[in-house]
Backbone as XML, in Angstrom:
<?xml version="1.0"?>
<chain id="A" units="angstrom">
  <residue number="1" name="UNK">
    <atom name="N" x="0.612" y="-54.580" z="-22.699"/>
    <atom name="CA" x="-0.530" y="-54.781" z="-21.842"/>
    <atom name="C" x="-0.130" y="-54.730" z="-20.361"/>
  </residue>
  <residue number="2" name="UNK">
    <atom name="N" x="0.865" y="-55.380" z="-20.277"/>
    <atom name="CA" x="1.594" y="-55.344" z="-18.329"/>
    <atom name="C" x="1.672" y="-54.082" z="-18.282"/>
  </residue>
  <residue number="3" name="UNK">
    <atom name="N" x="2.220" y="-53.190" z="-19.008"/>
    <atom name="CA" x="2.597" y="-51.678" z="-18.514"/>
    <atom name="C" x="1.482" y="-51.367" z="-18.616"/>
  </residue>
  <residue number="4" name="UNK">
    <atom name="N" x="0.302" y="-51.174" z="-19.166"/>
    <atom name="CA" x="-0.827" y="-50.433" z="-19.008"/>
    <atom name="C" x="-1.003" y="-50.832" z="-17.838"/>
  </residue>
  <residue number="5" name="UNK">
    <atom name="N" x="-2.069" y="-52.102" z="-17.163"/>
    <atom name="CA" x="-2.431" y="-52.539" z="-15.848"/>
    <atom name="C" x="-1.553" y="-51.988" z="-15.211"/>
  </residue>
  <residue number="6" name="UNK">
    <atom name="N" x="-0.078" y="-51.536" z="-15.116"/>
    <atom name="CA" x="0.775" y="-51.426" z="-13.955"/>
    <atom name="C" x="0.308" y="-50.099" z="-13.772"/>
  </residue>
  <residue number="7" name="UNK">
    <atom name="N" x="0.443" y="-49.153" z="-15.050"/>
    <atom name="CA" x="-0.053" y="-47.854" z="-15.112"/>
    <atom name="C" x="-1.011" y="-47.356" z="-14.122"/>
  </residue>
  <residue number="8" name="UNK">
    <atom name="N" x="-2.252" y="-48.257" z="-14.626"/>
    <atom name="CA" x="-3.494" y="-48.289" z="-13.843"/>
    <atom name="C" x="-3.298" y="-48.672" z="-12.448"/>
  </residue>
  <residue number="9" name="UNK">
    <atom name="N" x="-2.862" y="-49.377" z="-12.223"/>
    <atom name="CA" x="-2.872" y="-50.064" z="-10.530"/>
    <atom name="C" x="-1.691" y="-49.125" z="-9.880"/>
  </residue>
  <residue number="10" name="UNK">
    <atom name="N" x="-0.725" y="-47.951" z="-10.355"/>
    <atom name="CA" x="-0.175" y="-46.900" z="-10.012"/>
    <atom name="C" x="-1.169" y="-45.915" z="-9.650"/>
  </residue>
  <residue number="11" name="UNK">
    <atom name="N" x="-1.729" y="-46.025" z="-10.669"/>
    <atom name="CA" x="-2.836" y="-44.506" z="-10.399"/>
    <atom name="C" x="-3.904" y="-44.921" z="-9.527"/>
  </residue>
  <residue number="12" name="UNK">
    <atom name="N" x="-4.428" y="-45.960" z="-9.162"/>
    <atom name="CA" x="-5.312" y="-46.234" z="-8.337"/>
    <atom name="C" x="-4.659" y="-45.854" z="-7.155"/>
  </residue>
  <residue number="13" name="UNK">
    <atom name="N" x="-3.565" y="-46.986" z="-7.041"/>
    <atom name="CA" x="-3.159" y="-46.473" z="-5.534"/>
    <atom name="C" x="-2.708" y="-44.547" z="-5.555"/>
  </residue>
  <residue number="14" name="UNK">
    <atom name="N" x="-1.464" y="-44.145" z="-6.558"/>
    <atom name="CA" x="-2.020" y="-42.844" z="-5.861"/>
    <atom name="C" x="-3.141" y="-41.967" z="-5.565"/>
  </residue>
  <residue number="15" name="UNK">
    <atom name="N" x="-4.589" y="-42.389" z="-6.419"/>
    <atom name="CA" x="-5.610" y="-41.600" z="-6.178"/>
    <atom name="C" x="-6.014" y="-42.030" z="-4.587"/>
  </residue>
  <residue number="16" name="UNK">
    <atom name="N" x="-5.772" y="-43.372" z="-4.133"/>
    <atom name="CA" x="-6.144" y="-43.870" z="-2.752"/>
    <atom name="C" x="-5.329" y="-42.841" z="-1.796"/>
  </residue>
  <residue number="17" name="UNK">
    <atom name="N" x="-3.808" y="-42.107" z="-2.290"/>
    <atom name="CA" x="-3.478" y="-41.357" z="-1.951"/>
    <atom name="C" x="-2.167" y="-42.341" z="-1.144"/>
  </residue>
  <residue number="18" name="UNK">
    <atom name="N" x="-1.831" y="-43.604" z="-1.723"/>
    <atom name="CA" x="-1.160" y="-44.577" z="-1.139"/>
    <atom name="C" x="0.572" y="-43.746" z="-1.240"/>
  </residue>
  <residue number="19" name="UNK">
    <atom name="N" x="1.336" y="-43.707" z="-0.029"/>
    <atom name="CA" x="2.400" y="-43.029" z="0.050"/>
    <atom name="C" x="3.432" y="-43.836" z="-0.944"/>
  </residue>
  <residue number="20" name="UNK">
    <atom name="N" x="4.028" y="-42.869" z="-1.967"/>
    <atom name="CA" x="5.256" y="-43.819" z="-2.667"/>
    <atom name="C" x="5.013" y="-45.131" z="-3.142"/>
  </residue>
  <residue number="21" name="UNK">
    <atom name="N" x="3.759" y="-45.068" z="-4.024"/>
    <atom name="CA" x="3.756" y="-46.767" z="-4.577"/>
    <atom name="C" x="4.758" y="-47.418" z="-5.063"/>
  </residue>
  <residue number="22" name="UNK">
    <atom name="N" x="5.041" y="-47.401" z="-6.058"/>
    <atom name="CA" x="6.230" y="-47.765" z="-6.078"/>
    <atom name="C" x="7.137" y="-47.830" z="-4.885"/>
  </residue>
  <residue number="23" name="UNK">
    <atom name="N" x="7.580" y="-47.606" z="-4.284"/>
    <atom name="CA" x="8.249" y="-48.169" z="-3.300"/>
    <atom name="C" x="7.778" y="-48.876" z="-1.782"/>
  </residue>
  <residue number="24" name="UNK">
    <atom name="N" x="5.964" y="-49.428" z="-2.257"/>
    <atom name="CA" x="5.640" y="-49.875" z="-0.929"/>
    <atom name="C" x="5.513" y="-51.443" z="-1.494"/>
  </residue>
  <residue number="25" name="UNK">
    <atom name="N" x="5.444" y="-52.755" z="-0.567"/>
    <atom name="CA" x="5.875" y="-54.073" z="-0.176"/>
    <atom name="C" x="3.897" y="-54.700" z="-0.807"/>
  </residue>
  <residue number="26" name="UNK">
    <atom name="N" x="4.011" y="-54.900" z="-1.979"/>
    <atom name="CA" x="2.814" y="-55.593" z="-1.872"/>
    <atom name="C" x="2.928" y="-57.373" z="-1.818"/>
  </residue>
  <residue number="27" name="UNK">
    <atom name="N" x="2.246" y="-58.264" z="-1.492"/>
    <atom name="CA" x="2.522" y="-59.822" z="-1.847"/>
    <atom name="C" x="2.022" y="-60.106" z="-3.259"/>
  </residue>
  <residue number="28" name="UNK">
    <atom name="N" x="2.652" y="-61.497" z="-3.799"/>
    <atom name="CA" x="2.086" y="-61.380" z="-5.239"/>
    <atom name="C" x="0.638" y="-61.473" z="-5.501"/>
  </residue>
  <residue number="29" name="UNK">
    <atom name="N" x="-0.112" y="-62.075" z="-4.793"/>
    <atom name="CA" x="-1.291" y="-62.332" z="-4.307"/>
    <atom name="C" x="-2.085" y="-61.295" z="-4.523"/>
  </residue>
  <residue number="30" name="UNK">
    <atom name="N" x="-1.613" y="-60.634" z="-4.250"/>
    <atom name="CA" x="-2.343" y="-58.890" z="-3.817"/>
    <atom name="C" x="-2.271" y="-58.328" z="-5.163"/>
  </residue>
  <residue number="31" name="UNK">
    <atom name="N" x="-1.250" y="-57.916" z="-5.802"/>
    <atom name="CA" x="-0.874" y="-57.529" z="-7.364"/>
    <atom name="C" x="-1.867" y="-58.278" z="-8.380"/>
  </residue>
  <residue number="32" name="UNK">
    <atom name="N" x="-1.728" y="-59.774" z="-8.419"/>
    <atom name="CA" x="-2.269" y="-60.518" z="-9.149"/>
    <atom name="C" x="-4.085" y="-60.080" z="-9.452"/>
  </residue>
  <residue number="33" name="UNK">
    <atom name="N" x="-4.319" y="-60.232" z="-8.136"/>
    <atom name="CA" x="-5.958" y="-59.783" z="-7.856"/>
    <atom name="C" x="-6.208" y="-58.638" z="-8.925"/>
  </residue>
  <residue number="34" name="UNK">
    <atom name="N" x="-5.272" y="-57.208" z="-8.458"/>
    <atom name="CA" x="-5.730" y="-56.418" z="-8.506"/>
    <atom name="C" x="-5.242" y="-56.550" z="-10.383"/>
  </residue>
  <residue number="35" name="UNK">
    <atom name="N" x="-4.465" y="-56.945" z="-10.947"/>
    <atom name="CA" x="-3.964" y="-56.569" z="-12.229"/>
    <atom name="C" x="-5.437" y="-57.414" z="-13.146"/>
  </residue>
  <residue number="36" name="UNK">
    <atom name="N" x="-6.018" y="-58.299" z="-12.367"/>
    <atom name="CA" x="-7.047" y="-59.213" z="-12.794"/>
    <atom name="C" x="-8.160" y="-58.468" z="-13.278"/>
  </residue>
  <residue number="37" name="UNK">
    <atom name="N" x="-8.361" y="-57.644" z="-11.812"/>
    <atom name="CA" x="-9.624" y="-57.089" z="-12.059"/>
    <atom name="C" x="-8.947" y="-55.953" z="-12.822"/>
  </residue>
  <residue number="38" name="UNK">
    <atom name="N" x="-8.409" y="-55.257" z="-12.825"/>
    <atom name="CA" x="-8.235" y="-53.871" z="-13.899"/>
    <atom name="C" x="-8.362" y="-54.803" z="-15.385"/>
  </residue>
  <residue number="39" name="UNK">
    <atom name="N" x="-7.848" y="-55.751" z="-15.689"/>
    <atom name="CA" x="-8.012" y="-56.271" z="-17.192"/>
    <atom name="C" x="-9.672" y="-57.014" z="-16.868"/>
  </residue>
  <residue number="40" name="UNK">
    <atom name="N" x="-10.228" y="-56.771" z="-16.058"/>
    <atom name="CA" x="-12.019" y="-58.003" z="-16.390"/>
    <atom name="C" x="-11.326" y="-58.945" z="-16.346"/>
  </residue>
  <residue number="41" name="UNK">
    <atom name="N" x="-10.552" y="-59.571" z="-15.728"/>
    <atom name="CA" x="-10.549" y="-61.231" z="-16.065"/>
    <atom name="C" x="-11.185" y="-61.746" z="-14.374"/>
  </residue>
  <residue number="42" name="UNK">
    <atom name="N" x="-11.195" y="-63.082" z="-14.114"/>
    <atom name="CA" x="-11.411" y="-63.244" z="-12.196"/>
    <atom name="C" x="-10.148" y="-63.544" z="-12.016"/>
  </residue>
  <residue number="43" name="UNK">
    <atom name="N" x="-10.480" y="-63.547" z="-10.892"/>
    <atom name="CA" x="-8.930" y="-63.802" z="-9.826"/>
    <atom name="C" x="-9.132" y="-65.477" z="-10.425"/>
  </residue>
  <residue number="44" name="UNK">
    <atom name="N" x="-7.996" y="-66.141" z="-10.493"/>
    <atom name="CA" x="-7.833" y="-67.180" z="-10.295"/>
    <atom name="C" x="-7.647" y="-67.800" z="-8.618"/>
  </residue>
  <residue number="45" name="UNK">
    <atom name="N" x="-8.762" y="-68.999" z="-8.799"/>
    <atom name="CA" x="-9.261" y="-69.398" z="-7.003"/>
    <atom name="C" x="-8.186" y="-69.827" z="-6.295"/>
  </residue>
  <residue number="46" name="UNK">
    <atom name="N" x="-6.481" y="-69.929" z="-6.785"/>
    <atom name="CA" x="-5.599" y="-70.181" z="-5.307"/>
    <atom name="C" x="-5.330" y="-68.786" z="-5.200"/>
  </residue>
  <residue number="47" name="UNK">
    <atom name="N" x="-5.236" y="-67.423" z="-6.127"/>
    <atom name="CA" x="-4.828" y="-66.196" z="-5.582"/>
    <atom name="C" x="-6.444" y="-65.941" z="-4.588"/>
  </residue>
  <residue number="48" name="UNK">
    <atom name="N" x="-7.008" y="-66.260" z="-4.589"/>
    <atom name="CA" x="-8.456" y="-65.704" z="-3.901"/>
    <atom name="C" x="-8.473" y="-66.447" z="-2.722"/>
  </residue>
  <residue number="49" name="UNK">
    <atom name="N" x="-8.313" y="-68.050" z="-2.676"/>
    <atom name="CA" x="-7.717" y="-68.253" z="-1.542"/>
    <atom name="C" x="-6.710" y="-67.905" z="-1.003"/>
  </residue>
  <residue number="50" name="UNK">
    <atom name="N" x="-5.498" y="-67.614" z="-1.186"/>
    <atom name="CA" x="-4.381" y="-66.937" z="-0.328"/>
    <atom name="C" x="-5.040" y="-65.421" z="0.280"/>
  </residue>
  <residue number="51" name="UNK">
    <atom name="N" x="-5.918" y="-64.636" z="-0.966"/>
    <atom name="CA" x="-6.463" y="-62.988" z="-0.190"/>
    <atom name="C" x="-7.175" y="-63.890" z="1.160"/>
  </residue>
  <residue number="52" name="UNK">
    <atom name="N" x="-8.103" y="-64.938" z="1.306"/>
    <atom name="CA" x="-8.774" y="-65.142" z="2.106"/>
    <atom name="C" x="-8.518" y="-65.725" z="3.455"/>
  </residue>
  <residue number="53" name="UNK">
    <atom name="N" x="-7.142" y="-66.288" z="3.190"/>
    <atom name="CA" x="-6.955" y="-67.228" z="4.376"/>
    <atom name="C" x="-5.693" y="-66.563" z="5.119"/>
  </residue>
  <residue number="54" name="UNK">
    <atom name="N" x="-5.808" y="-66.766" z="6.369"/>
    <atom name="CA" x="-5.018" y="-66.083" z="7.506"/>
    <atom name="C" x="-4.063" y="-66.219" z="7.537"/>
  </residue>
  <residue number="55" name="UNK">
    <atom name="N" x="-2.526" y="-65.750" z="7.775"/>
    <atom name="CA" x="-1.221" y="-66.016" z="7.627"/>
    <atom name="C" x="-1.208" y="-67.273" z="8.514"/>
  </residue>
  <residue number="56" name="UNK">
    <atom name="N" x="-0.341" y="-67.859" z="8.361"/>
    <atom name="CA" x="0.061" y="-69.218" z="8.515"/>
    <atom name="C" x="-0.399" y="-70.388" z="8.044"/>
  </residue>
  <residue number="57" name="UNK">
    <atom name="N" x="-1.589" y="-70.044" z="7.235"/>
    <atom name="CA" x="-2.881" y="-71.019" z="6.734"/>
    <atom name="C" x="-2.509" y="-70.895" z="5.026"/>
  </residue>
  <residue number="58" name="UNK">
    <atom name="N" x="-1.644" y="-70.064" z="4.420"/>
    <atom name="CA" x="-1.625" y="-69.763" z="3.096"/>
    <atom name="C" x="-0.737" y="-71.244" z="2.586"/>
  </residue>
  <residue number="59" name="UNK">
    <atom name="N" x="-1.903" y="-71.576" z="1.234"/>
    <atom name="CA" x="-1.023" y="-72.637" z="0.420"/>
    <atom name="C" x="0.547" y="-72.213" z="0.302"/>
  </residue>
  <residue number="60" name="UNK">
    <atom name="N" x="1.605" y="-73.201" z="0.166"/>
    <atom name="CA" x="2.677" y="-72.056" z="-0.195"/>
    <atom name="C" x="2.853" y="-73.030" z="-1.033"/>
  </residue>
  <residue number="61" name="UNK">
    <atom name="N" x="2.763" y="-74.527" z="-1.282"/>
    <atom name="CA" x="3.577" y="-75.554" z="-2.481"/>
    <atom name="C" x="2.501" y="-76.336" z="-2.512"/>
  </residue>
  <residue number="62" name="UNK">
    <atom name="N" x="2.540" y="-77.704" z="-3.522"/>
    <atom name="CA" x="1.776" y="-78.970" z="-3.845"/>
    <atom name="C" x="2.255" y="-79.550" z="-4.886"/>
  </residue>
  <residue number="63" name="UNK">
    <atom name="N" x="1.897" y="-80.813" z="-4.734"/>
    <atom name="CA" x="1.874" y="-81.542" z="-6.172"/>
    <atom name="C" x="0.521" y="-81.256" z="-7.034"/>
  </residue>
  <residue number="64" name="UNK">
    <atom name="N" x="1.391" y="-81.452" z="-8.571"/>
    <atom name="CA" x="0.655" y="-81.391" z="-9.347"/>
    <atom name="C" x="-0.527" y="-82.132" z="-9.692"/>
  </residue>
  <residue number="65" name="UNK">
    <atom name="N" x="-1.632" y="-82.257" z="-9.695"/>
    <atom name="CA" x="-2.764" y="-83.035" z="-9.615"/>
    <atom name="C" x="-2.840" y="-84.064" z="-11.204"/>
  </residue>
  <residue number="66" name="UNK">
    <atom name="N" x="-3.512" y="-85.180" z="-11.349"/>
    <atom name="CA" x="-3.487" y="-85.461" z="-12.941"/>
    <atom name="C" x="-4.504" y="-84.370" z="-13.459"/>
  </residue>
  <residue number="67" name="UNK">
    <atom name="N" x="-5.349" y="-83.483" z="-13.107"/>
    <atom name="CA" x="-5.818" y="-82.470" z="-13.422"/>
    <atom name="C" x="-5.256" y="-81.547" z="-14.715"/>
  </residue>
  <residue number="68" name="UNK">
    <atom name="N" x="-4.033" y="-80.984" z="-13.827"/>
    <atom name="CA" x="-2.836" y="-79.919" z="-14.117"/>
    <atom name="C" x="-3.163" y="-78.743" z="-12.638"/>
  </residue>
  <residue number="69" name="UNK">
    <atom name="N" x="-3.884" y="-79.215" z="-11.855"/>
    <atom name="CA" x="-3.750" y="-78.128" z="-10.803"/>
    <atom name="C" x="-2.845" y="-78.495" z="-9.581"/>
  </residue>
  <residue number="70" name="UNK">
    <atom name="N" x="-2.255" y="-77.362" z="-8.788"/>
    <atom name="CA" x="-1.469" y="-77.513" z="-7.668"/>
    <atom name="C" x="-2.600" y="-78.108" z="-6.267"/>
  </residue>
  <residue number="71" name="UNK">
    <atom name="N" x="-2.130" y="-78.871" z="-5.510"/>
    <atom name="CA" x="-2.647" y="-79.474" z="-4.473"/>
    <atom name="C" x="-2.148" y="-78.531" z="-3.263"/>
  </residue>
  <residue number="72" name="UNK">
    <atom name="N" x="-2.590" y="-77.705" z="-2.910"/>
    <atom name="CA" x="-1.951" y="-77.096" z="-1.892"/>
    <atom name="C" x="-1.781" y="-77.671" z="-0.336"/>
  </residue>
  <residue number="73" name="UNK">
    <atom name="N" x="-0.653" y="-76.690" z="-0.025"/>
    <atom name="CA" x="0.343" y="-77.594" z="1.342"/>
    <atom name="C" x="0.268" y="-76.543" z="1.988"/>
  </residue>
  <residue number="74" name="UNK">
    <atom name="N" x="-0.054" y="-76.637" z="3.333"/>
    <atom name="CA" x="-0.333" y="-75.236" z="3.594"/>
    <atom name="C" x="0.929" y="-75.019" z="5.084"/>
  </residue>
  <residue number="75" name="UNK">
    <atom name="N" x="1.168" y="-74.092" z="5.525"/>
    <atom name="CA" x="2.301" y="-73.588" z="5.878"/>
    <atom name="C" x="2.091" y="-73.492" z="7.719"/>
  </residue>
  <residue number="76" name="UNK">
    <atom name="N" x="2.627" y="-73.841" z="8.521"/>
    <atom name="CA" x="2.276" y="-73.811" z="9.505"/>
    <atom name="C" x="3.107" y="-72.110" z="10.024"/>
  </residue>
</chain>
C-alpha cells in the first residue's frame, strides 16, 4: 500500500511537472497530507495544523495528554 501512494504522489508531482521528485526536500507534514488524501483518509488535525501555521509557530513536541494525544509546544 506505501508503494502504491508513493507511486501516486510521484506521478502527481511529475504531471505538476515538479523537477526531479525524488530528489526534491519535502517536510513530513507535507508527505503525510498528501499520502492521506491519495488513500481518502483526512489529514490528521496536528499534520493540518503544522500545513497551517507559520514557521516558528509549528508544534514541534508535548506531553502526552490522559487522552493519548500530544499537547503541543510550539517552537519559537
Amino acid at each position: 500500500m506505501i508503494n502504491q501512494l508513493m507511486a501516486a504522489l510521484y506521478a502527481e508531482l511529475a504531471a505538476e511537472e515538479i523537477p526531479q521528485p525524488l530528489a526534491q526536500r519535502f517536510t513530513l507534514a507535507t508527505v503525510w497530507a498528501d499520502l492521506a488524501r491519495l488513500a481518502g483518509e483526512p489529514v490528521p488535525r496536528d499534520v493540518a495544523a503544522v500545513l497551517d501555521t507559520p514557521i516558528g509557530f509549528v508544534p514541534v513536541a508535548g506531553p502526552l495528554s490522559p487522552m493519548g494525544e500530544y499537547t503541543p509546544v510550539y517552537a519559537d
